[in-house]
C-alpha positions in Angstrom: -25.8 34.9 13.9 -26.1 32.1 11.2 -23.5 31.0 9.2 -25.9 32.4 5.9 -25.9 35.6 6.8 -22.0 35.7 5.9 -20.6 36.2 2.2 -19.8 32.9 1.1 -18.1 33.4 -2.1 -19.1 30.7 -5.0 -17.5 27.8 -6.5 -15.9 29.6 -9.3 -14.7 32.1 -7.7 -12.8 29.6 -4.7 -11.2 27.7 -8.0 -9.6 30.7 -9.3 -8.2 31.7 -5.8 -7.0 28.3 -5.3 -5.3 27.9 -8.8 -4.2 31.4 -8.7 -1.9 30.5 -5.2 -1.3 27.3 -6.9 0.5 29.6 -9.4 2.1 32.0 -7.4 3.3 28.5 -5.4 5.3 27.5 -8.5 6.9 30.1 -9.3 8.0 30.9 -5.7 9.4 27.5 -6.0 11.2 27.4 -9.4 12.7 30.3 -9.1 14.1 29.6 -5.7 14.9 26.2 -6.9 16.3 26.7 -10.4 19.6 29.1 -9.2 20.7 26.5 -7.1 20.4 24.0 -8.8 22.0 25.3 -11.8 25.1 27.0 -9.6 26.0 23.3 -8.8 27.2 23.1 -12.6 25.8 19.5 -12.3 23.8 18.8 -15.3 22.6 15.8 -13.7 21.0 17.1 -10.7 19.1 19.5 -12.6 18.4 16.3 -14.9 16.4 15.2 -12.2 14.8 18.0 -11.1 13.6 17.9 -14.5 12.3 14.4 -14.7 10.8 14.5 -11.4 8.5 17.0 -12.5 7.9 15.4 -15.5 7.2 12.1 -13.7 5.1 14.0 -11.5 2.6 15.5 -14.7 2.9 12.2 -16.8 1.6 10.0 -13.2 -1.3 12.6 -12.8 -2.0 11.8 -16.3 -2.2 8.5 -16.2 -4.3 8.0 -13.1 -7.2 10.8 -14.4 -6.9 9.3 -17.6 -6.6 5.5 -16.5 -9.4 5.3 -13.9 -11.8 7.7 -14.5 -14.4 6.2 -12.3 -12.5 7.6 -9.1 -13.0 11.1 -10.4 
């Protein structure tokens, strides 16, 4: 039996699986996250959480938008 003569589902559809997950991954992950960091009624740890995953979007940012030949 050949690998062709399975369903190999396109392109398209792999990158809406993968950013569908991607999405259910977040939101598993904030809303696991966010209780406990706000119960700790320290503003400054959930400053950080914060700025880390601003930090995080800003640095992705930068590198697409700064080198542009590596993608």
């Amino acid at each position: 039996m050949l690998l062709s003569d399975f369903y190999l589902p396109s392109e398209q559809v792999i990158s809406v699986a993968i950013a569908f997950s991607a999405g259910i991954f977040i939101y598993v992950a904030a809303t696991d996250l966010l209780p406990v960091v706000n119960a700790a009624g320290d503003r400054l740890a959930s400053s950080f959480f914060f700025v880390g995953v601003l930090l995080y979007f800003l640095l992705n940012w930068a590198t697409h938008s700064l080198t542009p030949a590596l993608y």
